[in-house]
N, C-alpha and C positions, 0 to 999 in steps of 0.2 A: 425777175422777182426776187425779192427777199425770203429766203426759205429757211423755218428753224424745225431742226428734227430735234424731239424729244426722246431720251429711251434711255431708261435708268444704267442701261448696261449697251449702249450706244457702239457699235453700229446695228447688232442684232439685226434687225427685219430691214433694214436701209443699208446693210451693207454695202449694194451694188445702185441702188438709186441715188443714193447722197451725190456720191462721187459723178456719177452720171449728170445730174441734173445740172453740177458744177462747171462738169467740160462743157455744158450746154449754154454755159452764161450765167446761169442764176448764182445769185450771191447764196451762198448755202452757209449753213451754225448747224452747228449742234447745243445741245442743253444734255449734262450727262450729270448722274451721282460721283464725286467727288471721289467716291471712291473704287473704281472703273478704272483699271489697270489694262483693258485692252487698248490693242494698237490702232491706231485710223489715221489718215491725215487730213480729215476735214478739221475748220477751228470748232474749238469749243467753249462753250460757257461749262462751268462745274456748280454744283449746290449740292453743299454737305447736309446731308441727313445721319439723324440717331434715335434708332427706333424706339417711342417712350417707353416704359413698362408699362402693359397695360394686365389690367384687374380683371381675369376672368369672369369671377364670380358677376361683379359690378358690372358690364360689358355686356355676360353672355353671348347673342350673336351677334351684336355691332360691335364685336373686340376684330373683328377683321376689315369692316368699313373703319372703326377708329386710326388703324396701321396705314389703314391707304389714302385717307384722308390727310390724314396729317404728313404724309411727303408729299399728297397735293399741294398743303399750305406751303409746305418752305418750299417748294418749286414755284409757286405762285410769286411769294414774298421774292424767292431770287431774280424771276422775271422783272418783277418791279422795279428791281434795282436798275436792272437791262433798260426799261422801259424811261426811267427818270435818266439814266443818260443818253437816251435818244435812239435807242435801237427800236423800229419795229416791223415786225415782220409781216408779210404779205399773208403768207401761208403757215400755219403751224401743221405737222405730222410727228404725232407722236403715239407711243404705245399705250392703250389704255387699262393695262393690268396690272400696274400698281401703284393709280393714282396720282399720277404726273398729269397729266390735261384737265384733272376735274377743275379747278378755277382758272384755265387761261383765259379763257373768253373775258370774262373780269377783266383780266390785265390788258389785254386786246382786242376789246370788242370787234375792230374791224377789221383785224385778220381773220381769213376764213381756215377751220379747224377740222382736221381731218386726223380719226382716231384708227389705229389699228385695230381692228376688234378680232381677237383670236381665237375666244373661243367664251360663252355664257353659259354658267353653269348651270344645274338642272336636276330638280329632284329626284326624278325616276327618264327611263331612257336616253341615260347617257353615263357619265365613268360611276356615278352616285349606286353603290348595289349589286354594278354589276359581277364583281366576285365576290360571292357569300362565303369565302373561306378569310378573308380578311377587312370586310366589313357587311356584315349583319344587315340583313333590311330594315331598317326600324326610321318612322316617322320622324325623328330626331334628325336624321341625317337628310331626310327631306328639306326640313326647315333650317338647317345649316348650310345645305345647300345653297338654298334659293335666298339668304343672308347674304350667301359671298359675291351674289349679282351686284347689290346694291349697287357699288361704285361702278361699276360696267354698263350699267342701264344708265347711271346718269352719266358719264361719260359720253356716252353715243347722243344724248338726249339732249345735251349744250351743246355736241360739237355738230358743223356744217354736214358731215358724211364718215362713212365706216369705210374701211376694207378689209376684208376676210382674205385667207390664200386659198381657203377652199369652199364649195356647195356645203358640203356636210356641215363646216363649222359654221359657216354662216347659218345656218339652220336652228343651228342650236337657242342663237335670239328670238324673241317672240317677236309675232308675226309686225305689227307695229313698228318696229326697229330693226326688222328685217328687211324693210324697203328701202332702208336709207344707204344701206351696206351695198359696196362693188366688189366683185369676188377675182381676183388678179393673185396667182399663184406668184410668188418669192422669185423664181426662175431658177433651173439648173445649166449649169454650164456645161454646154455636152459639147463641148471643144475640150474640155478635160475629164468630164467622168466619159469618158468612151472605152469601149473593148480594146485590150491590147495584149496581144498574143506573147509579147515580150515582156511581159507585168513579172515583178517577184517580190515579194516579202522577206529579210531576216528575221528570224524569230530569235526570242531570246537565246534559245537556246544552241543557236548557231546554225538552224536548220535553215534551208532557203524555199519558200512555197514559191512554185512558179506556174502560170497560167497553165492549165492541163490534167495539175495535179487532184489528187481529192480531196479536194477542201470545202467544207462546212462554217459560214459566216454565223457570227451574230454580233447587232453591232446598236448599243446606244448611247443616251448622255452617262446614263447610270444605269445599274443593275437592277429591276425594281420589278413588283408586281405587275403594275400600268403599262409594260412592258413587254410583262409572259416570260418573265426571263423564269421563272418555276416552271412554267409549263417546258419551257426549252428545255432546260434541265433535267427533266423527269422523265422527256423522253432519248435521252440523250444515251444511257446503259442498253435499249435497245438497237436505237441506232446505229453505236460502237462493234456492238456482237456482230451485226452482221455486216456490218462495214470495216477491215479489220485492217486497214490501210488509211481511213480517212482523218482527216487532221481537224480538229476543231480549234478555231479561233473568236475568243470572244472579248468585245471589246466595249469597255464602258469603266465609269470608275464607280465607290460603293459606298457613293452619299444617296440622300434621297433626293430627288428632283420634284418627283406628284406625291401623294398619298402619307403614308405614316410611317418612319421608322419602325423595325421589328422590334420587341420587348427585348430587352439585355443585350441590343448590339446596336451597331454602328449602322450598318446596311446590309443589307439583302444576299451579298454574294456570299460570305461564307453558309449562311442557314441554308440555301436549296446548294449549292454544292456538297457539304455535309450529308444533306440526305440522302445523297447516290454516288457519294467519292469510292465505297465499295463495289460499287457495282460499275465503274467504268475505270478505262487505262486512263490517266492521270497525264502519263508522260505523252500523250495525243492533245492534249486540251490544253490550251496555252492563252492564260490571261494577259491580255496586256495591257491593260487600265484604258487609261485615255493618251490615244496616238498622233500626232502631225495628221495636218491633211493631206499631203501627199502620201503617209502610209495607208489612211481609210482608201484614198484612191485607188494606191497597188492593191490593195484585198480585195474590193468591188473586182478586181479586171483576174483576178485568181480564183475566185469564187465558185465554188463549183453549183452549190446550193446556198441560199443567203434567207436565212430565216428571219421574218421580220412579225410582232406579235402588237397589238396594242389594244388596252380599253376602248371603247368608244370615246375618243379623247380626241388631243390634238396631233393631228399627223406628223412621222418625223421626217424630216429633210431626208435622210439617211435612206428612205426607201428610195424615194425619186432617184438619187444619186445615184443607188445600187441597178437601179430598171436601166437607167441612160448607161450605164458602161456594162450592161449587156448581161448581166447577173438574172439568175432564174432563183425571183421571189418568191420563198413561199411563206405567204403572208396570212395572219388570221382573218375570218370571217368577221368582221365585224366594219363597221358602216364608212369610219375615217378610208379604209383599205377598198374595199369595194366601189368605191368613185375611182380608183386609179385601176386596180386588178380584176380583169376579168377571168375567170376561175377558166384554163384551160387553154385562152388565147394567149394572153400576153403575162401569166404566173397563176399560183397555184392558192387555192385557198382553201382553209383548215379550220375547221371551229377550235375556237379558243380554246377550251378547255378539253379537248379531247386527245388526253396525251399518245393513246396508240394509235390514235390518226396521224399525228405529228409524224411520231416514229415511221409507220409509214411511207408518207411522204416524202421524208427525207431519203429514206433509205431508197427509195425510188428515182430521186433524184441525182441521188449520189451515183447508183452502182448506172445508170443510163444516159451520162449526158446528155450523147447523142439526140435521145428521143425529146429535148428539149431546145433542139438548136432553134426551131420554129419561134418556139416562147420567149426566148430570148432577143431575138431579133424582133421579135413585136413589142417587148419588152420596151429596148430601146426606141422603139417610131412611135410608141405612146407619150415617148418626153418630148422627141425631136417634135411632134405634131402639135402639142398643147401647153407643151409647161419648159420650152427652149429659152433659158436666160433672154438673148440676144437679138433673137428674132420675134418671138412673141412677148413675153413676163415684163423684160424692160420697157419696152415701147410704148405696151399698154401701160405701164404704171407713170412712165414719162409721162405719155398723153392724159394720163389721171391728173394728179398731179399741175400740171398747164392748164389744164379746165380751169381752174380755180384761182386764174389772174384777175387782179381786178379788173373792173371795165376800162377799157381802153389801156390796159397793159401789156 
C-alpha cells in the first residue's frame, strides 16, 4: 500500500509504525510542518504554515476552531498539489489535534482515513476544573471547553476510524464516536527500558547516582500544574527531613505544554520551587531540564521512588517507560493512572492533591525498598503483558493499519 502519515511534528505517535510498515513493503510519506526540525528517515512532504492573527473579541470560542482549521486548509491545499502530480495514497493516518485531516478526504476521497484521536475535551469530568487553585469552576470554561471539540468531533466524523492509546482517553469521546475508535497503546520497548543493576547517572554536579542509591524521580515534558509538579514540590520539605540522604532529580523544561502560563513568568518551575526552596536542601535537588533518552533510561533503572502525578488528561509515555524498567510508581489517583496502576500490586496511588499523603508515600518508599521489590516486578509484567512495543503495540497496530487495504490489495 501507499501509506501517508500526517503529524505536524512527525514522527510523534508513528514513531515505530512508519518505519515498521516500511520494512514491511508499504510504500510509506510522511506530510509534516515545514517547520519540524526532528530527525526521521522516512521521506517526506513539508507544508509551511503561519498562524493568522486571529481577533479574539470577533472569534470568541471559534478563535481556536479558526487556528486549526486554517492549517487544515494549507495541509489540504499542499496535498493537492501532491495529488495533481500524481501522488495517491491508499491509506491516510494522521494526528487529528491540530487540524491536519480535517479536509483530506476532499483531496482523497478514496483513501481510507485513519485519525489519531488522543484525547476530546470536556466540560466537567475531565482536566476542565479539576484544580480549583488554578482554574475556577465557572460555566465559561465549560463552554470553551466543549469549543475546542469542534475540530476533533469533525475529524473523527470524515475520517474512516480512530485510534486512541488508551480506554480512558478513548472515553473521553461521546459515545457515538466512540464506536468508531480502536484503542492500541504506542508500545514500550522493554528491550531497553528494563532494570539494570549497573544503571548510573552524572549529575551536573559531578556526583554519580548509581542503581541502589536513594533516589527520588520526577520526570516530564515540562514543569506544569497538569502534572502535579506543586503538588510534588510541596511535599518535597517533608520528604527531605526525613530522608536525609536521598537525592532528588527532576526532570522537564519550564515552557508550558497544557493549561495557562503563571501571571509574571515564563513557567512553573521557579513559582512552586520558590515556595519551599527554604524549607528544603537545595544542594539534593538537581534540575536538569530536558535530558537524552538514554539519560531518562539510566534514571528509570536508578530510581528509587518515581513520582508520576497528572490531571485527568492524556497519559504520559514516561510512566510506562518508568513501570517497564522496574521503577516503583507512585502515581496519582486519578483515572488516566488507574487503567495502568493498581494501588498496592503493581504501584502506589496518592490522591492528587493531598500533599501529606505524598510526603508519606514517598518517604515510605524511599527509606523501604526492599518492601517494594514485589511492586516492582509486577510493575514491569504489566508492560511486558499489555503494552510491549514488539510483541503486542506493533503487531496490533501493523494489523490495524493492513485492515484498511483496499480490496484486493
Amino acid at each position: 500500500m501507499k501509506i501517508l502519515f500526517v503529524h505536524q511534528n512527525f514522527p510523534g505517535q508513528f514513531l515505530h509504525l512508519a518505519p515498521e510498515l516500511e520494512q514491511r513493503g508499504h510504500e510509506v510519506r510522511a506530510l509534516t510542518d515545514a517547520a519540524n526540525t526532528r530527525q526521521f528517515k522516512t521521506q517526506a512532504f513539508r507544508y509551511k504554515y503561519e498562524a493568522p492573527p486571529v481577533d479574539p473579541v470577533a472569534t470568541r470560542l471559534g478563535r481556536n476552531y479558526t487556528t486549526m482549521s486554517d492549517r487544515g486548509v494549507v495541509t489540504a491545499r499542499a496535498c493537492l498539489q501532491l495529488r495533481e502530480k500524481g501522488y495517491m495514497p491508499d491509506v491516510i493516518f494522521g494526528h487529528s489535534g491540530w487540524g491536519e485531516t480535517l479536509f483530506l478526504k476532499e483531496v482523497w476521497p478514496e483513501a481510507r482515513l485513519i485519525v489519531y484521536a488522543e484525547f476530546y475535551y470536556k466540560g466537567r469530568g475531565a482536566d476542565v476544573g479539576f484544580d480549583p487553585e488554578f482554574t475556577k469552576p465557572a460555566f465559561d470554561q465549560v463552554m470553551i471547553a466543549q469549543g475546542r471539540t469542534t475540530h476533533l468531533g469533525q475529524a473523527l466524523l470524515h475520517a474512516d476510524a480512530g485510534l486512541s492509546p488508551t480506554k480512558w482517553q478513548a472515553s473521553t469521546y461521546p459515545q457515538v464516536l466512540r464506536d468508531r475508535i480502536e484503542v492500541i497503546f504506542d508500545g514500550v520497548d522493554t528491550a531497553v527500558m528494563r532494570p539494570d543493576d549497573s544503571a548510573q547517572v552524572a549529575l551536573p554536579t559531578g556526583a554519580v547516582l548509581r542503581a541502589g542509591d536513594e533516589v527520588l524521580t520526577f520526570v516530564n515534558r515540562n514543569l506544569e500544574p497538569y502534572r502535579g509538579y506543586h503538588t510534588f514540590m510541596r511535599a518535597l520539605p517533608q520528604v527531605m527531613k526525613q530522608r536525609p540522604e536521598a537525592q532528588v532529580v527532576i526532570v522537564g523544561g519550564d515552557e508550558v505544554s497544557y493549561g495557562s502560563a503563571p501571571k509574571g513568568a515564563k513557567g512553573w518551575k521557579d513559582v512552586f520551587l520558590n515556595e519551599v526552596k527554604d524549607q528544603i536542601d537545595l544542594s539534593r535537588v538537581h534540575f536538569l531540564g530536558k535530558v537524552p533518552y538514554p539519560v531518562f533510561v539510566n534514571l528509570m533503572q536508578v530510581s528509587r521512588a518515581h513520582a508520576y502525578l497528572t490531571y485527568p488528561f492524556v497519559l504520559s509515555w514516561s510512566m510506562l517507560e518508568a513501570m517497564s524498567a522496574g521503577a516503583h510508581v507512585v502515581g496519582s489517583d486519578t483515572a488516566p493512572v488507574r487503567e495502568l496502576i493498581r494501588d498496592g500490586e503493581n504501584g502506589t496511588l496518592v490522591d492528587f492533591f493531598d500533599v501529606k499523603a505524598w510526603s508519606k508515600a514517598l518517604v515510605k518508599a524511599l527509606a523501604r525498598p526492599e518492601k517494594f521489590e514485589d511492586i516492582r516486578r509486577a510493575a514491569r509484567q504489566t508492560i511486558l503483558e499489555g503494552y510491549d512495543l514488539k510483541s503486542i503495540c506493533l503487531p496490533a497496530m501493523v494489523e490495524y493499519v493492513e485492515s484498511f487495504a483496499p480490496s484486493g490489495g
